[in-house]
VMD Tcl script that draws the C-alpha trace (Angstrom):
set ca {
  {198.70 270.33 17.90}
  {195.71 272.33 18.93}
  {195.05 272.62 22.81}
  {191.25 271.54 22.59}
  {192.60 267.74 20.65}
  {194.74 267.39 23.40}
  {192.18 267.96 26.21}
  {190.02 265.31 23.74}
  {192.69 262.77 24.25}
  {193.17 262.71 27.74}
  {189.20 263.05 28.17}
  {189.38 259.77 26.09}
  {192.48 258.05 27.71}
  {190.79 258.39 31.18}
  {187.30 256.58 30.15}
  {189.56 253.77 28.80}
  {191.27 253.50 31.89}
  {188.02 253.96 34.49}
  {186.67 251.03 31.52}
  {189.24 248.94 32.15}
  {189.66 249.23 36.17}
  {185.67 248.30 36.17}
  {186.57 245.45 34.12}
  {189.18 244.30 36.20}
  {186.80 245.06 38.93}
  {184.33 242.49 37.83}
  {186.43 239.91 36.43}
  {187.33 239.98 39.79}
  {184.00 239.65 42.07}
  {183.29 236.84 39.37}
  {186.40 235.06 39.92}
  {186.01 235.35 43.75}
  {182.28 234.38 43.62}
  {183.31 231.52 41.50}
  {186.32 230.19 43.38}
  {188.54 231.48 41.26}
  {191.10 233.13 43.45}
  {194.04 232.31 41.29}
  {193.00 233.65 38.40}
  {192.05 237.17 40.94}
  {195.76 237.23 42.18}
  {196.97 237.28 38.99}
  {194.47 240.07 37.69}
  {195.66 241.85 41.01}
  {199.05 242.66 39.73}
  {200.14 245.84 38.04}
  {200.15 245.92 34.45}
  {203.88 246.98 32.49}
  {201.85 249.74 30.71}
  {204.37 252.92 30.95}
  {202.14 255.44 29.38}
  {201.11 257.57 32.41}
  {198.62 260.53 32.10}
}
mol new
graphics top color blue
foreach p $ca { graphics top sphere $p radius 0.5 }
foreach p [lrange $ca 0 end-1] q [lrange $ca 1 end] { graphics top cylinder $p $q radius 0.2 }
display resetview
């Protein structure tokens, strides 16, 4: 595997992880905003994703 697609795929692994952490992010203002805070404690907990970059 060439050392440039590798670089590619942890360029692209990174935005989907910033992505997701602003998702989270929001779901959780919106949840707090709306009174939510169940559904934000739950959100709060650490995914079982093993991959690690």
């Amino acid at each position: 595997m060439p050392t440039t697609q590798n670089i590619i795929d942890f360029t692209l692994y990174r935005k989907r992880r910033q992505a997701r952490a602003a998702a989270e992010l929001m779901w959780n203002l919106y949840a707090a905003r709306a009174g939510l805070a169940t559904f934000a404690a739950q959100a709060a907990t650490p995914s079982s994703d093993t991959r690690r970059a």
